[in-house]
TIMAR-695834 format. One record per residue (C-alpha): x, y, z; residue number from 1. Coordinates in Angstrom, 3 decimals. Layout:
residues N
        u        v        w migu
        X        Y        Z  NUM
...
END
This chain:
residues 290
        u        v        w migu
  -65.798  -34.184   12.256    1
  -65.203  -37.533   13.979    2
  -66.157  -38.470   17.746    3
  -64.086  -36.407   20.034    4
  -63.708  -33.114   18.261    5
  -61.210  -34.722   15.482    6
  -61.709  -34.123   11.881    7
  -60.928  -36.725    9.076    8
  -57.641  -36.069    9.008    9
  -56.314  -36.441   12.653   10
  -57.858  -40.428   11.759   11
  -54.620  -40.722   10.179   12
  -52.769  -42.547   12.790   13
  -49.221  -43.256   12.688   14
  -46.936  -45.077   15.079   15
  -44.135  -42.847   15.856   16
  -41.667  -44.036   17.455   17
  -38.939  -42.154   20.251   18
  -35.254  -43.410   19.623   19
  -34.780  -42.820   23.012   20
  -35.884  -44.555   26.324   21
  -37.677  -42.545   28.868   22
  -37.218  -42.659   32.535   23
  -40.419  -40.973   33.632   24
  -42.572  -42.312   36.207   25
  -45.996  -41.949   34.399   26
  -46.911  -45.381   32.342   27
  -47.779  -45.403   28.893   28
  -46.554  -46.733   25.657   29
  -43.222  -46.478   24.994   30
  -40.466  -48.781   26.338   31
  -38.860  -47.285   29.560   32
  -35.896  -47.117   32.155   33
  -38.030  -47.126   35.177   34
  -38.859  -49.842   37.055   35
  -42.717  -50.323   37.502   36
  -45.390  -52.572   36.287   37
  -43.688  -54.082   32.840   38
  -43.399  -56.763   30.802   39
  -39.513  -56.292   29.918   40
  -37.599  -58.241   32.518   41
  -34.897  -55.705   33.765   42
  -33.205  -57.860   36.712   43
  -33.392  -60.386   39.638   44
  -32.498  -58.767   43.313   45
  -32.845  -59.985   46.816   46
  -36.052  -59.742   48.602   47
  -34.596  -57.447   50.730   48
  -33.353  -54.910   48.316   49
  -36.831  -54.547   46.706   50
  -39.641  -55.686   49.112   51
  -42.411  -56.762   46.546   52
  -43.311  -60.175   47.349   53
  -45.660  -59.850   44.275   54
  -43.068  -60.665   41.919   55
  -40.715  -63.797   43.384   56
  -38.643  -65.119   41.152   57
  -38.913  -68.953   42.266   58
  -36.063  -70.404   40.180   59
  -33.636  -67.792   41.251   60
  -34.662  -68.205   44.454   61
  -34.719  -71.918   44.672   62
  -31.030  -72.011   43.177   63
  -30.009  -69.048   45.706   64
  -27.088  -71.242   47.847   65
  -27.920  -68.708   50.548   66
  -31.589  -69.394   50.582   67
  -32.254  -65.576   50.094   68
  -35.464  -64.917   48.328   69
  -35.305  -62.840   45.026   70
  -37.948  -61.138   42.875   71
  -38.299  -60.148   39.657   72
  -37.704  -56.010   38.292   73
  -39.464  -55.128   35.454   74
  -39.183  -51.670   33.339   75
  -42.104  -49.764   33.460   76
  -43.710  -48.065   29.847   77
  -43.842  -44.653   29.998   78
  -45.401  -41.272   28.550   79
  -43.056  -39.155   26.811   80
  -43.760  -35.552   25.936   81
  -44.279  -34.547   21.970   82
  -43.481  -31.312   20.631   83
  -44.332  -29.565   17.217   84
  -41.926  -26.314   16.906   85
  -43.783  -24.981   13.302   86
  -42.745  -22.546   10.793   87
  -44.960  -19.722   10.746   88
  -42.890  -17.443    7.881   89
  -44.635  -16.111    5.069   90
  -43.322  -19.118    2.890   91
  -45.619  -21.586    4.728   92
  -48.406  -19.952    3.722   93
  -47.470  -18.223    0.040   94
  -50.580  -17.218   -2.169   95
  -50.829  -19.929   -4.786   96
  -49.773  -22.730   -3.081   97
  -52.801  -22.679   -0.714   98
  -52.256  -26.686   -0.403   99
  -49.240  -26.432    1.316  100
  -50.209  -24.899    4.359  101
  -53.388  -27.324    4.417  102
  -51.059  -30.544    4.643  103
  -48.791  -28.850    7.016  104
  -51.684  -28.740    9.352  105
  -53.068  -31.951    8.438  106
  -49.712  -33.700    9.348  107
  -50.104  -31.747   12.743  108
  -53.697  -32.718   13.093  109
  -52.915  -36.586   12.527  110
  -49.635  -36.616   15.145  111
  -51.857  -34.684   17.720  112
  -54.362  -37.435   17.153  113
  -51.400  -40.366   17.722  114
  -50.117  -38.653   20.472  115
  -53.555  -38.462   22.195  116
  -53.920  -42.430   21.375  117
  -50.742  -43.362   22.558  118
  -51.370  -41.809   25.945  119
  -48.560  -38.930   25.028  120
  -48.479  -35.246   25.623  121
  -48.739  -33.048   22.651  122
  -47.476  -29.594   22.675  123
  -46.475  -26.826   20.189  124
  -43.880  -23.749   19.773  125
  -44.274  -21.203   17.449  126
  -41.036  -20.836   16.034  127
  -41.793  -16.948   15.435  128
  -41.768  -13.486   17.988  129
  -44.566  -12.514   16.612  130
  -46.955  -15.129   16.571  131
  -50.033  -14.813   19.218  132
  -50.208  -16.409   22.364  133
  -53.439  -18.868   20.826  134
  -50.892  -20.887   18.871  135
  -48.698  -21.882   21.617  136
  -49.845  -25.326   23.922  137
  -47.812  -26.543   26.639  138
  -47.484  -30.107   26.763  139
  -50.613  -31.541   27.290  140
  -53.336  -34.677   27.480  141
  -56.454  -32.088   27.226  142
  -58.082  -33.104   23.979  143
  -60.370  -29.689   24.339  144
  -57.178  -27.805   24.067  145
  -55.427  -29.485   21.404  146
  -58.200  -29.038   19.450  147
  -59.179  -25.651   19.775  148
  -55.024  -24.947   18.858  149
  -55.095  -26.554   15.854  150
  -58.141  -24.828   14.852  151
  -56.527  -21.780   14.849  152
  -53.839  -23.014   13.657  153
  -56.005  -23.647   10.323  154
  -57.287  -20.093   10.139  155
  -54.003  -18.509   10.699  156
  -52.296  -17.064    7.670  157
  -48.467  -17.456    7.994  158
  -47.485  -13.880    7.288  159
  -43.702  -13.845    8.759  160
  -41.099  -11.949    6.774  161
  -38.471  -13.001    9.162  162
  -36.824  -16.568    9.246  163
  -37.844  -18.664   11.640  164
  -36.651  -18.129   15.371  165
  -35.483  -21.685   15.726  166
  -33.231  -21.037   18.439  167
  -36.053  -19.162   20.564  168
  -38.589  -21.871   19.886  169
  -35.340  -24.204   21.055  170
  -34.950  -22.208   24.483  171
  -39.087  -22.347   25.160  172
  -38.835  -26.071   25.221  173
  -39.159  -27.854   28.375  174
  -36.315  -29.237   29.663  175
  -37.644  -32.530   29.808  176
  -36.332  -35.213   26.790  177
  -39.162  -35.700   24.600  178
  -39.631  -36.017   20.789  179
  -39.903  -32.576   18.740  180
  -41.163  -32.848   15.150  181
  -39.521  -29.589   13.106  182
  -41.843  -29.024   11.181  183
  -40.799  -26.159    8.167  184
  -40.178  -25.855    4.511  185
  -36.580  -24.774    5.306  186
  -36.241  -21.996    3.593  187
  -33.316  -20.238    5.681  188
  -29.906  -20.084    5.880  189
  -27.232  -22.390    6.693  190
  -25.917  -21.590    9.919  191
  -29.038  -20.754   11.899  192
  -30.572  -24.004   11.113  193
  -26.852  -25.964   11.855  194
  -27.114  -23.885   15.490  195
  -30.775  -24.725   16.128  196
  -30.457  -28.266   15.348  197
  -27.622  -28.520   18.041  198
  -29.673  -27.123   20.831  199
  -32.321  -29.474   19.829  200
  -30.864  -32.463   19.612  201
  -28.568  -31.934   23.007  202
  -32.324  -32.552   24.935  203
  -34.315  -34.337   22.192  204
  -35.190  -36.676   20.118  205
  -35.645  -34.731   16.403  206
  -37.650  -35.071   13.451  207
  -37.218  -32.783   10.692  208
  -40.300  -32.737    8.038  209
  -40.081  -31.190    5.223  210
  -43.061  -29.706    3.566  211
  -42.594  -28.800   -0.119  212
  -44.851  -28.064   -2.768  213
  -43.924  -28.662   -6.415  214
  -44.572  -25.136   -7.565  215
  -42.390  -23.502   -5.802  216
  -39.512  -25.020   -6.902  217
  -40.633  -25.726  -10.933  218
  -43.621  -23.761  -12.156  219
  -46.554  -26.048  -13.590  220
  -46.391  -24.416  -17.118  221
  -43.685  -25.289  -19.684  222
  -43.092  -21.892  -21.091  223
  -44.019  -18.252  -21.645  224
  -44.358  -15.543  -19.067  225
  -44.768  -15.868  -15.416  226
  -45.364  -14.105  -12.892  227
  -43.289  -15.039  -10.426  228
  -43.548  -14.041   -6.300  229
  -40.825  -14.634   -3.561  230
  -42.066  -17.082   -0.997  231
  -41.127  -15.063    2.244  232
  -40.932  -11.599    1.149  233
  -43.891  -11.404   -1.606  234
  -42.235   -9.496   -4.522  235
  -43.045  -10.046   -7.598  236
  -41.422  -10.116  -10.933  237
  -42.336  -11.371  -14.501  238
  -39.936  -14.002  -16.093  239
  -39.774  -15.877  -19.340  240
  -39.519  -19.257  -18.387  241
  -37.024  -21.049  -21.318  242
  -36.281  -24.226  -21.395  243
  -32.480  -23.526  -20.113  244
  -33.737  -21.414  -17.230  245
  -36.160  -24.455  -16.561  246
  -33.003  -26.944  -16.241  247
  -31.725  -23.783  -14.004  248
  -34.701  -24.551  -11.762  249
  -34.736  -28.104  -11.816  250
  -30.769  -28.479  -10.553  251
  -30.898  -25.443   -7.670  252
  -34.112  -27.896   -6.449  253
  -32.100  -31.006   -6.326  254
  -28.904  -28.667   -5.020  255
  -31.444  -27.604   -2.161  256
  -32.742  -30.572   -1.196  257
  -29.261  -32.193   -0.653  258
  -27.924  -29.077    0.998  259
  -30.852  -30.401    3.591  260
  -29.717  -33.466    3.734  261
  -26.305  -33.230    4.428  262
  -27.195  -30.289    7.473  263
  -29.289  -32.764    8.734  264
  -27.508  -36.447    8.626  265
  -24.176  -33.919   10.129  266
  -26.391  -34.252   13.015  267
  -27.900  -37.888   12.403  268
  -31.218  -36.807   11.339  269
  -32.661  -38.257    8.432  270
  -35.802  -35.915    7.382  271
  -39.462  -36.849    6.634  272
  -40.686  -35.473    2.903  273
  -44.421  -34.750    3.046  274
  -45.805  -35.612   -0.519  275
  -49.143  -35.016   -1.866  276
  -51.005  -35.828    1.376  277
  -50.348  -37.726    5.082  278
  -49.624  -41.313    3.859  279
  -49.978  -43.417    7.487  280
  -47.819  -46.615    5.739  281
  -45.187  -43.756    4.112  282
  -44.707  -42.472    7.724  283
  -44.617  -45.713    9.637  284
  -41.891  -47.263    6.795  285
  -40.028  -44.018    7.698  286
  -40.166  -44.651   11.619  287
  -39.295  -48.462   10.886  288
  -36.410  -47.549    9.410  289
  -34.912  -44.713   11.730  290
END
C-alpha cells in the first residue's frame, strides 16, 4: 500500500478528460462556464455591471469614449462529478479467467485515484438489483470511503446470472452532468445496451471500457478436448476444438467486437479496450484523441 490508503495500482494516474464544460460553482480542474477566479478571459463589462474593482481592464477602459470603467470576467475551473456504473454479472468474474476481474478493479482503483488528484468526485453504481448496499458510493471527495468501496469491490465475486440493469444503474444517477465510465465486458443484447446508452448520454459525458480477456473468446490450446463453461450462466460442455471450429471462434470475436463498435459510435462513443494491464500513456493517447 502507498501513503493514503492506495495500493500500487491506483499510482496509475491518468488524465481524463470531460468533453464537456461544467458550470458548477466549486473550483477545480477542468475548464468551466462559470465566472470566478480563472485564467481563461471570458469578457470585458462595465464596472457597473460587475462591481470587482480587482480586475480593471485598463486598455478597455482607457479607450471607453464614455469614460466608463470596465473589468475583466474570467471562467472559473471547476469540479465535475465521476461515475463508475460496473458490471457485476457472472461473466465479470468467470472461473478461469481470474485476471479479468483483477484489471477491472485495477482500472477502477487507478481512476478513483485521478479523480481524488484532480480534486473530482468519484462515485459508483452497481449496475445489478442484487448487488449489496457496500458497493454503491455516492459521489464523493472522502478518500476513507472510496477506499473501503473498492476493497470490497476486490473481494466480491461477480455472481449475476442476469444482464446487467443498465437502465436502473442509468435512473440512480444524479442528475447532475458529470462523466460516467461504463465499465462491462458487454456481453448482452443489442437493444438494452442501444436504450441504456441513450439515457446516459442525454445527462453525461460516456466512456465505454471494454474489458476482455483472450480466453474467452479463443481458448489458449490449439486442439483436442475442452471443457468449455458459459460466461454468465456456468454450464458446461466438452468440445473438440478443430481447426475449422477455431476459425469459427476467431470471426464471431471480430463479428462481436464490431457489433460494439458500431452500437457505440451510433451514439458517438468511441470505447476504451483494456489490454493486459492499466497502461497510463495507452489511456491518455485515448483521451487525446476523443
Amino acid at each position: 500500500m502507498t501513503s493514503g490508503g492506495w495500493s500500487v495500482a491506483a499510482t496509475r494516474e491518468f488524465d481524463y478528460r470531460p468533453g464537456f464544460r461544467p458550470r458548477g460553482l466549486m473550483p477545480g480542474a477542468h475548464k468551466g462556464l462559470s465566472g470566478g477566479a480563472g485564467h481563461e478571459l471570458r469578457d470585458r463589462v462595465s464596472l457597473l455591471e460587475h462591481p470587482d474593482p480587482r480586475r480593471l481592464a485598463l486598455r478597455s477602459s482607457v479607450q471607453d469614449p464614455f469614460k466608463q470603467l470596465h473589468v475583466h470576467i474570467f471562467n472559473q475551473h471547476s469540479r465535475i462529478p465521476v461515475y463508475v456504473v460496473l458490471d457485476l454479472s457472472a461473466s465479470m468474474g468467470c472461473p478461469g479467467l481470474e485476471r479479468k476481474w483483477q484489471l477491472t478493479m485495477d482500472f477502477v482503483e487507478a481512476l478513483a485515484f485521478s479523480v481524488w488528484r484532480s480534486g473530482d468526485q468519484f462515485g459508483l453504481v452497481p449496475a445489478s438489483e442484487s448487488a449489496p448496499s457496500a458497493l454503491a458510493l455516492h459521489p464523493t471527495r472522502g478518500e476513507s470511503l472510496v477506499n473501503e468501496c473498492i476493497a470490497t469491490l476486490r473481494e466480491h465475486v461477480p455472481m449475476d446470472t442476469r444482464e446487467p440493469d443498465l437502465a436502473a444503474a442509468a435512473a440512480a444517477l444524479p442528475p447532475t452532468p458529470g462523466m460516467v465510465f461504463l465499465v462491462s465486458d458487454f456481453h448482452l443484447s443489442a437493444y438494452p445496451l442501444d436504450s441504456a446508452l441513450a439515457d446516459l448520454t442525454s445527462m453525461h459525458d460516456v466512456v465505454p471500457v471494454v474489458v476482455w480477456d483472450p480466453a474467452e473468446a479463443l481458448p489458449q490450446r490449439r486442439g483436442g478436448f475442452l471443457l468449455m463453461r458459459d460466461a454468465e450462466t456456468g454450464i458446461e460442455r466438452h468440445v473438440w476444438l478443430r481447426a475449422g471450429l477455431r476459425k469459427k471462434l476467431e470471426r464471431a470475436a471480430a463479428e462481436r467486437r464490431q457489433a460494439l463498435l458500431g452500437a457505440f459510435r451510433g451514439h458517438g462513443l468511441e470505447p476504451l479496450f483494456l489490454g493486459d494491464g492499466v497502461e497510463p500513456d495507452r489511456i491518455n493517447a485515448y483521451f487525446a484523441e476523443r
